[in-house]
C-alpha positions as CSV (number, residue, x, y, z in Angstrom):
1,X,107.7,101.3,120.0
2,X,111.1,101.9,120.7
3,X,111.0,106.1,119.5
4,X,108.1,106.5,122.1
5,X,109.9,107.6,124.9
6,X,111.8,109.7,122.9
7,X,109.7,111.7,121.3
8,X,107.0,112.4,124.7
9,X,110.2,113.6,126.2
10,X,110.5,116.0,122.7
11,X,107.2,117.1,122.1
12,X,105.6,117.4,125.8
13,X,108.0,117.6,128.7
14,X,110.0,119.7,126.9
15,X,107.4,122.3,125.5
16,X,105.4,121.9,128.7
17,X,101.6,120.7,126.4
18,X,100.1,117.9,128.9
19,X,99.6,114.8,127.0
20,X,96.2,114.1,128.4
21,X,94.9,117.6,127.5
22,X,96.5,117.1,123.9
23,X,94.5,113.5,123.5
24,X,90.9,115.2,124.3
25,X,91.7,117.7,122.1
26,X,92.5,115.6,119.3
27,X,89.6,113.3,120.5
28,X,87.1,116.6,119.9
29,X,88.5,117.5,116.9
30,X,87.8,114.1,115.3
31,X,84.3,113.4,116.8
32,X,81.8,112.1,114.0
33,X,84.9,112.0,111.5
34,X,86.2,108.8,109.7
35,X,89.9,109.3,110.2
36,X,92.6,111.8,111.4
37,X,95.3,112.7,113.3
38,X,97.4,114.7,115.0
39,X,101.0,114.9,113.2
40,X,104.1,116.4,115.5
41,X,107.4,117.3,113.6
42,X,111.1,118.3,114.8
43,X,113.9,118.2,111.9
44,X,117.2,119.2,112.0
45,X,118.8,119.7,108.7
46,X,122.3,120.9,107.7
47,X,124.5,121.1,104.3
48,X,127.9,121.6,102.9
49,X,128.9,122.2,99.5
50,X,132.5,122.6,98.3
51,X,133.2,124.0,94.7
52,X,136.1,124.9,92.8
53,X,138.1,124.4,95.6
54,X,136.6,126.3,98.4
55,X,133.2,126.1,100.9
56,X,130.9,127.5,98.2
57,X,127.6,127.0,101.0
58,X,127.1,126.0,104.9
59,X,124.1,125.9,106.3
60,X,122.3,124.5,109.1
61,X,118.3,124.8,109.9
62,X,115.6,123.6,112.7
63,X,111.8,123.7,111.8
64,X,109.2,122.1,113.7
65,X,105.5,122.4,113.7
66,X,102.1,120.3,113.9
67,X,99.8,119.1,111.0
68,X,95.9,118.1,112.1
69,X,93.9,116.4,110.0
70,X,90.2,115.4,110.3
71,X,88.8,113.5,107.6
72,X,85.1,112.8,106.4
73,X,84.1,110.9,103.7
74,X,86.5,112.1,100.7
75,X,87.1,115.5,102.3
76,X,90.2,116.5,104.3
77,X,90.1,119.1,106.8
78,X,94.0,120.0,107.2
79,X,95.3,123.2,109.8
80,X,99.2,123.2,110.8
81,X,101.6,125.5,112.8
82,X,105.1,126.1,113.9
83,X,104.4,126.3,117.4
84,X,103.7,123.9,120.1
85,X,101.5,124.6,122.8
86,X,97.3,123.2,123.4
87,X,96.0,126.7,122.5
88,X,97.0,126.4,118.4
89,X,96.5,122.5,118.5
90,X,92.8,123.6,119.9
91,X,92.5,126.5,117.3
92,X,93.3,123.7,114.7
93,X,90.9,121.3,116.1
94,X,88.2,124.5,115.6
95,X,89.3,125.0,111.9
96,X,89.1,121.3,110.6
97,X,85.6,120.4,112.4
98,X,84.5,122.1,109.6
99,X,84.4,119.1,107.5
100,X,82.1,116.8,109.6
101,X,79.0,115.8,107.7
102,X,76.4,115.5,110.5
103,X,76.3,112.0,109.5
104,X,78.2,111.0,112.4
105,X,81.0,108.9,110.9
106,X,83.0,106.3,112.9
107,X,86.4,106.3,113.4
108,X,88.6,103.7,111.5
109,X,90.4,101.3,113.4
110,X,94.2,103.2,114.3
111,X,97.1,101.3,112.8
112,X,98.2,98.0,114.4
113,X,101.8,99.3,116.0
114,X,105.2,97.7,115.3
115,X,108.2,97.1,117.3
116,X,110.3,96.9,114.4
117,X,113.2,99.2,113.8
118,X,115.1,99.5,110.7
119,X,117.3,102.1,111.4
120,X,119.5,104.1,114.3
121,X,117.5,106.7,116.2
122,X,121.4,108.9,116.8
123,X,121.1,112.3,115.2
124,X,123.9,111.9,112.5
125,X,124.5,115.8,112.7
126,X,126.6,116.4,116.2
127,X,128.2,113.4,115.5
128,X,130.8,114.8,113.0
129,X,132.7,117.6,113.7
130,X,132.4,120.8,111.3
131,X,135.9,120.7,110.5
132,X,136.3,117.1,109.6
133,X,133.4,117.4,106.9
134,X,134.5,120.5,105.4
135,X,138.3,118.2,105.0
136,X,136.4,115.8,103.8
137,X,135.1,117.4,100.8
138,X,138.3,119.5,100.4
139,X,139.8,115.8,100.1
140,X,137.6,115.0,97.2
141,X,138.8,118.0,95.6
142,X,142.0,117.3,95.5
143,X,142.0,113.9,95.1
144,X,139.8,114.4,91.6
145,X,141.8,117.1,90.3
146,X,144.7,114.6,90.6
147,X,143.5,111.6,89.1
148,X,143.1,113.2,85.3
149,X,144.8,116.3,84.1
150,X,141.0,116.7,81.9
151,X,139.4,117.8,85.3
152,X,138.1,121.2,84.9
153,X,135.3,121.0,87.8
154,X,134.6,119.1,90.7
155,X,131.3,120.1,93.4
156,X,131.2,117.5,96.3
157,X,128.2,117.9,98.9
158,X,127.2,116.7,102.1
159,X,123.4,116.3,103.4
160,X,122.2,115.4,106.6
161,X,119.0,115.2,108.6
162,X,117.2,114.0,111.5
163,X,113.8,114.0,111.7
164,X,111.2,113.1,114.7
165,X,107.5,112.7,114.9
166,X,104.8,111.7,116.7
167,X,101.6,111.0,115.7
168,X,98.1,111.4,118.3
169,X,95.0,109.5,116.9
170,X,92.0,109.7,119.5
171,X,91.0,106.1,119.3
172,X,94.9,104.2,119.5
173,X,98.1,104.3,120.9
174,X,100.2,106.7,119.7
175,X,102.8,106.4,116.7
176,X,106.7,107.4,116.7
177,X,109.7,107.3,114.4
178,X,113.0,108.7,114.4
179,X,114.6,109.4,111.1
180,X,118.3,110.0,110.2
181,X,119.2,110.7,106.4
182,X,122.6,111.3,104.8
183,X,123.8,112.1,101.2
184,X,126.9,112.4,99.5
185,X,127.4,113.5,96.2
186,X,130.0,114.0,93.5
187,X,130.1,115.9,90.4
188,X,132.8,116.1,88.0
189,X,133.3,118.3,84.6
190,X,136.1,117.1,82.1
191,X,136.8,118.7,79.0
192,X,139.9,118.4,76.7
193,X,140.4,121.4,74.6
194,X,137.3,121.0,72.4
195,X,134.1,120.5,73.9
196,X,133.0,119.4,78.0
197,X,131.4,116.8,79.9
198,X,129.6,116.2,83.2
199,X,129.4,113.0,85.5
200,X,128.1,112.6,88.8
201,X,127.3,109.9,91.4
202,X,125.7,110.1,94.9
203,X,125.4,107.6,98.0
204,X,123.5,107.7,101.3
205,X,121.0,106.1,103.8
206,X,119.0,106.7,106.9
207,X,122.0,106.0,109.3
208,X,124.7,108.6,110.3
209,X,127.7,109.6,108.3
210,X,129.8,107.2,109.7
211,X,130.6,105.0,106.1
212,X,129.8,107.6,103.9
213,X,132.9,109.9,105.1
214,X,135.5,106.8,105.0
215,X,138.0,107.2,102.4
216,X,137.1,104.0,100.7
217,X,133.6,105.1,100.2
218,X,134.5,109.1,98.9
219,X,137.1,107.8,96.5
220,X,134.7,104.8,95.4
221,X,132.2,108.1,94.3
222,X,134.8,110.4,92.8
223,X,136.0,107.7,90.8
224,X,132.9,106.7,89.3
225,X,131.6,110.4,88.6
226,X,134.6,110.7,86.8
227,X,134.3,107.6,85.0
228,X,130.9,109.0,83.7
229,X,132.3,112.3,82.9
230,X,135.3,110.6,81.0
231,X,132.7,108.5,78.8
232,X,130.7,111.0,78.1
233,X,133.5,113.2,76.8
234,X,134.1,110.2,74.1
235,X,130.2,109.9,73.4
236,X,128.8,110.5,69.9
237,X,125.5,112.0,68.7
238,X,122.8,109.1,69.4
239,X,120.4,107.8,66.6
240,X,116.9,108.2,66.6
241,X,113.9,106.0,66.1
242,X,112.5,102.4,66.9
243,X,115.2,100.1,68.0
244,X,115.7,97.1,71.2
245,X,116.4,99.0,74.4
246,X,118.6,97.5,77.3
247,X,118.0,98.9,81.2
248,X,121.0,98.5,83.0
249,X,121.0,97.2,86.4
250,X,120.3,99.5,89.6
251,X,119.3,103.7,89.3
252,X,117.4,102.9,85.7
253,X,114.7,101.7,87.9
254,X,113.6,105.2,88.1
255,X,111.8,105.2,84.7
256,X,110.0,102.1,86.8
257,X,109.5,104.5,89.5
258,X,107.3,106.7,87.4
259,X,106.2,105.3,84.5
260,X,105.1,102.7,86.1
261,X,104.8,103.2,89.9
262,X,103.5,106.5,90.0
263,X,100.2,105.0,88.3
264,X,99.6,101.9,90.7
265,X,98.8,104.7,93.8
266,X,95.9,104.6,95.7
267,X,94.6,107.9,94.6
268,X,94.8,107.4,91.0
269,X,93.2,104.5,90.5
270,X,90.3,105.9,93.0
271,X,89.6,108.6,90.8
272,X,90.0,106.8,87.3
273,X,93.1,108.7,86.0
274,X,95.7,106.4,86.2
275,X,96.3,104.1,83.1
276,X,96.4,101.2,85.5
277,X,93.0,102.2,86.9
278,X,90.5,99.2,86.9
279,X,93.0,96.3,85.6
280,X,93.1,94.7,88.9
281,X,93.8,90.9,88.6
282,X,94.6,91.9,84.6
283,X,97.6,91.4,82.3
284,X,99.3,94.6,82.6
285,X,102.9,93.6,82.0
286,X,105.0,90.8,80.1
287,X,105.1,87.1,82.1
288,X,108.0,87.2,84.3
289,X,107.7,91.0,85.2
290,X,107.4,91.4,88.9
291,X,107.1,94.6,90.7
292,X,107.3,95.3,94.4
293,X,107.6,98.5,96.5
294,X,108.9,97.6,99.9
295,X,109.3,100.3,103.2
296,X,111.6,97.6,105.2
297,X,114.6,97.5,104.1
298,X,117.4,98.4,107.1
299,X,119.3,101.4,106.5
300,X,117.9,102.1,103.3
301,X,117.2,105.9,101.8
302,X,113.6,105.5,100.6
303,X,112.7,103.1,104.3
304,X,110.1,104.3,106.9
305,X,109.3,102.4,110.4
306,X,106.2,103.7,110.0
307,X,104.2,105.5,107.6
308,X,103.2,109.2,108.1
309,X,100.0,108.2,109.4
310,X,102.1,105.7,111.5
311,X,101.0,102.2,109.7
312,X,104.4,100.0,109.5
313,X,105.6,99.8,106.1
314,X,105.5,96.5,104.3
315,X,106.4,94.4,101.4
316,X,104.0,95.6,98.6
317,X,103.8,93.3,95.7
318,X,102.1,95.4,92.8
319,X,102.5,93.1,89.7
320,X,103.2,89.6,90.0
321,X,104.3,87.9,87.0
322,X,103.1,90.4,84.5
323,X,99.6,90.5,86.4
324,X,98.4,93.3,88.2
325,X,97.6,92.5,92.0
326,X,97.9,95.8,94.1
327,X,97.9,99.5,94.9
328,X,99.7,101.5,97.6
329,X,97.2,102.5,99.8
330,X,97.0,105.5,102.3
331,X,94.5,105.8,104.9
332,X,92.1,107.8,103.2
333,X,91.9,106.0,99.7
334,X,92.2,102.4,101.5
335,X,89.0,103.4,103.2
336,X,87.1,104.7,100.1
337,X,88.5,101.8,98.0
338,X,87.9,98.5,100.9
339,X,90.8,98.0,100.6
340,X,93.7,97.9,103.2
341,X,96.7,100.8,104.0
342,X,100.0,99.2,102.6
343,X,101.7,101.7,105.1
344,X,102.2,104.8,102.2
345,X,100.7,107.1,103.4
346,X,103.5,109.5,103.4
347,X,104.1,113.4,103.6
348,X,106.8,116.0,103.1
349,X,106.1,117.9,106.3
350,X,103.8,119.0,109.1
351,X,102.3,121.3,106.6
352,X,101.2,118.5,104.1
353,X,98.8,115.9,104.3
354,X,99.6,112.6,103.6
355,X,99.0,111.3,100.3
356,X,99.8,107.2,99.1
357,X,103.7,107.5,97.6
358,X,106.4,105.0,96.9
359,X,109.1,104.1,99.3
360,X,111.4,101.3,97.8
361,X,110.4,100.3,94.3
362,X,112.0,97.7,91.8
363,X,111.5,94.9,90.0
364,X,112.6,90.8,91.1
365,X,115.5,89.4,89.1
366,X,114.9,86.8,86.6
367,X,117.2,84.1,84.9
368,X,118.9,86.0,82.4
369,X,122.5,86.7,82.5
370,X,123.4,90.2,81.6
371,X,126.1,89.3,79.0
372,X,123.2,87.0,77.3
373,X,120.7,89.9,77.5
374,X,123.1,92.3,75.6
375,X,124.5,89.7,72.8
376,X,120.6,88.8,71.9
377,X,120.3,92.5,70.6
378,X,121.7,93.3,66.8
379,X,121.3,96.5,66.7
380,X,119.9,99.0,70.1
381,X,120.4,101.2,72.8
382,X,122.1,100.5,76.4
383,X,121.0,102.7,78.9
384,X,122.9,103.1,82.2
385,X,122.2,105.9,84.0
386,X,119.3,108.7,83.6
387,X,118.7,112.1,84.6
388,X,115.3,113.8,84.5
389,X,112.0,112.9,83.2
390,X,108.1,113.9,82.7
391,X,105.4,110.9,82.9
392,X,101.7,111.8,82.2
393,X,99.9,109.4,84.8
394,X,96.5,109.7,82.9
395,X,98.1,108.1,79.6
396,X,101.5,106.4,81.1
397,X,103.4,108.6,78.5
398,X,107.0,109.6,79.6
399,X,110.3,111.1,78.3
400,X,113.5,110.1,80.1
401,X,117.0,111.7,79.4
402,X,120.0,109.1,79.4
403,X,123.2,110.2,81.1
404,X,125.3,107.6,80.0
405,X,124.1,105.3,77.2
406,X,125.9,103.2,74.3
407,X,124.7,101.5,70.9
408,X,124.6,97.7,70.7
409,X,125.7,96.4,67.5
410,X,125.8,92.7,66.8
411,X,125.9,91.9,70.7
412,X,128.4,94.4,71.2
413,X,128.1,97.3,74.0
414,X,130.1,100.2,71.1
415,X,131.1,104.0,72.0
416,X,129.1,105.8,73.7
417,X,126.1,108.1,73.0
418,X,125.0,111.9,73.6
419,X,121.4,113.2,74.0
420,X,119.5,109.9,73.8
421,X,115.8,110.3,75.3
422,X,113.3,107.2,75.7
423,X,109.8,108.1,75.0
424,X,106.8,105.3,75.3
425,X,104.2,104.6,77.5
426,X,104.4,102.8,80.6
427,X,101.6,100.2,80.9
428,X,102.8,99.4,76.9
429,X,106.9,99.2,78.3
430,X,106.0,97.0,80.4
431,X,104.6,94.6,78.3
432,X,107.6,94.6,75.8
433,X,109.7,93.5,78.2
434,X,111.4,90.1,76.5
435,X,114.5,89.1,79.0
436,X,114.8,89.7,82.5
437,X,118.2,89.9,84.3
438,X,119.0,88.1,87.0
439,X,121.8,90.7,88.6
440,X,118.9,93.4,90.3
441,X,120.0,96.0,92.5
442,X,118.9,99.0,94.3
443,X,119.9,102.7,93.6
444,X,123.0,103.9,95.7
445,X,120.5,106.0,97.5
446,X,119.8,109.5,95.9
447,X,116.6,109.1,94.9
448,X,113.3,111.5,95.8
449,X,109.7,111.6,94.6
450,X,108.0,114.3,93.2
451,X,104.0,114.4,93.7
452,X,101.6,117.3,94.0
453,X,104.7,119.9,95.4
454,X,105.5,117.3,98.1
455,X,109.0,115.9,97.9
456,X,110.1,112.6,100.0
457,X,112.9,110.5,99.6
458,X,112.7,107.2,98.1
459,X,114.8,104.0,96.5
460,X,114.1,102.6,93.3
461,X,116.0,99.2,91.5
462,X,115.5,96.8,88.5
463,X,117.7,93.6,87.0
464,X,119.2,94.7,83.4
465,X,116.3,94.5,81.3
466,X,115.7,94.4,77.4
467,X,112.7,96.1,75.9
468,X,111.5,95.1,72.1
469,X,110.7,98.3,70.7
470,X,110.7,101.6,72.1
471,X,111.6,105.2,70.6
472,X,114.5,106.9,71.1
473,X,114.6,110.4,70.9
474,X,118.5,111.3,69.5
475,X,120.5,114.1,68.2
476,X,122.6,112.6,65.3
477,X,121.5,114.0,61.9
């Protein structure tokens, strides 16, 4: 691998640990385990904010740090630190020998390495001078305030990070990625005299900052958070009750993400609380419904090289026409559950043991125009953009809020609608989907997953989508 070099230089020349000394300790640590391995982190992080007009935040932070991880049977011995030297890697082999059986368990085969890469290793953080991002979002200030006279608001934000690991298993090669991450984002509050409104959009990648701080690309975001803000401020109270639901295209494929997604990880379905658990090779979804969660895509947000337990990522398909044909699969619940790792095995930090997440997750186009989609509903909901939501993975229920949404009448998008929430169960959705767009896209690349206090980042996308029946939660009275 490509990051190899790299990241020996990072981790042992430069902090002076030998890497043969490091490998037996490792080795030791994991003697009469089934799995484990030794996870080293450096990140560099940095943000800029810019609100009402001035720098509101600046800030710019280095962690680093070890995890090691022993694992036997369905227990997980887990010890991590800041520092690098062999002392606290051998006071962490010590700690997580604890969970050895006496059985004498045999070490899994290590992951089969990959000289793919899908994204630059350049740290995206020197690259930019200080002075040319804070202009940058002093640029979107201005150039917001003077597009509409209605702007009362405008917060633009810059994120950036650059993250390297290595990864020590005693029975492989070792395992290395470098990871760049950027985000911009927008936010915009109208108001006219009576009441306000808020619209925001946000764009970024695993690359540097490069397109992200071209003119083309800041205006492109300003202009569609105010476009938000400036429906919203014309929106109505939404209706309540049973009705035809239309997805847009694109960022809805976060209800996917979790109503859905969420449930078809490996740990779930091990333990019997996911809705999808024990439907393998089943019906779960409407004919024509086909999701896929794929970690290859170049340049994109919610992409890995390698997993955190360094397996390459790969194209997952989950359902396939409506039936149910895979999990994502760590390590650990691969093992338990013979079945492979789907390279998902992914963590926040050095201090968190991997667990199986999502990286890219959306559903294939089908045949349907959009235009024909909409003008087949009589009366309904269009939903274009959400915010937050809560998904119960034992039952599939969820709540979502919608951020910009209109009312179909008679195959007409109409105004616009305040304060609508979907509510329904996933595994049930997904069944009740009736026509299948054929315009799918991915998010602009905002997205990150929640899942037992570890945060990652991740992509999500569908096709426009029309749903029979679900409930929508609204405010009119």
């Amino acid at each position: 691998m490509a990051d190899i070099a790299l990241t020996e230089g990072l981790f042992f020349t430069k902090t002076g640990m030998d890497k043969g000394n490091v490998d037996r300790i490792v080795g030791d640590a994991l003697k009469g385990c089934d799995d484990g391995e030794l996870y080293l982190e450096y990140c560099q992080s940095e943000t800029f904010s810019f609100d009402d007009g001035r720098v509101k935040n600046a800030s710019f932070d280095t962690s680093q740090g070890f995890g090691l991880r022993a694992v036997s049977g369905e227990t997980t011995g887990y010890a991590h630190a800041t520092n690098f030297s062999e002392d606290a890697i051998a006071r962490a082999g010590d700690t997580v020998k604890a969970v050895r059986t006496g059985s004498g368990g045999i070490l899994a085969a290590p992951p089969i390495g990959t000289n793919q890469q899908l994204y630059t290793d350049a740290n995206p953080l020197p690259l930019v001078p200080f002075d040319e991002k804070i202009a940058v979002l002093a640029a979107i200030d201005a150039y917001a305030r003077g597009l509409d006279s209605k702007v009362k608001q405008v917060s633009a934000s810059l994120a950036g990070s650059w993250q390297a690991v290595h990864i020590v298993r005693a029975n492989g090669q070792p395992a290395a990625d470098i990871r760049p991450l950027v985000r911009l984002n927008v936010t915009i509050v109208v108001g006219d005299g009576k009441r306000m409104e808020t619209g925001s959009y946000g764009t970024g990648g695993r690359s540097t900052y490069g397109d992200f701080l071209k003119e083309g690309t800041w205006k492109a975001a300003v202009d569609e958070a105010l476009r938000q803000a400036l429906v919203n401020l014309e929106s109505v109270e939404a209706p309540g009750g049973e009705m035809e639901v239309v997805l847009g295209p694109g960022w809805p494929g976060v209800l996917l993400h979790e109503a859905v997604g969420h449930g078809l990880e490996g740990d779930f379905n091990r333990k019997k609380t996911s809705a999808f658990s024990s439907l393998m090779g089943q019906q779960v979804a409407a004919k024509g419904v086909t999701v896929v969660d794929d970690g290859t895509f170049a340049d994109r947000r919610g992409s890995l090289t390698i997993d955190d337990e360094g397996t390459p990522t790969q194209r997952n398909v989950l359902i396939e026409d409506g039936i149910l044909v895979g999990y994502l699969q760590d390590r650990l619940n691969a093992r338990l559950m013979n079945m492979k790792p789907t390279g998902s095995g992914r963590r926040q930090s050095h201090a968190h043991h991997p667990l199986p997440r999502m990286t890219n997750t959306f559903m294939l186009s089908g045949d349907k125009a959009p235009e024909e989609i909409i003008k087949s509903v009589k009366k309904g909901l269009y939903a274009v953009n959400f915010g937050g939501g809560q998904v119960d993975i034992t039952s599939g229920k969820f709540v979502f809020s919608a951020t910009e949404a209109y009312m179909i009448e008679n195959g007409k998008v109409g105004r616009p609608v305040k304060g609508a929430t979907l509510i329904g169960n996933g595994p049930d959705v997904m069944r009740k989907v009736t026509m299948i767009g054929n315009d799918m896209a991915l998010d602009p690349g905002i997205g990150t997953c929640g899942k037992d206090g570890q945060g990652v980042p991740c992509g999500v996308g569908q096709p426009t989508l029309k749903i029979s029946q679900l409930t929508v939660g609204g405010t009119a009275v």
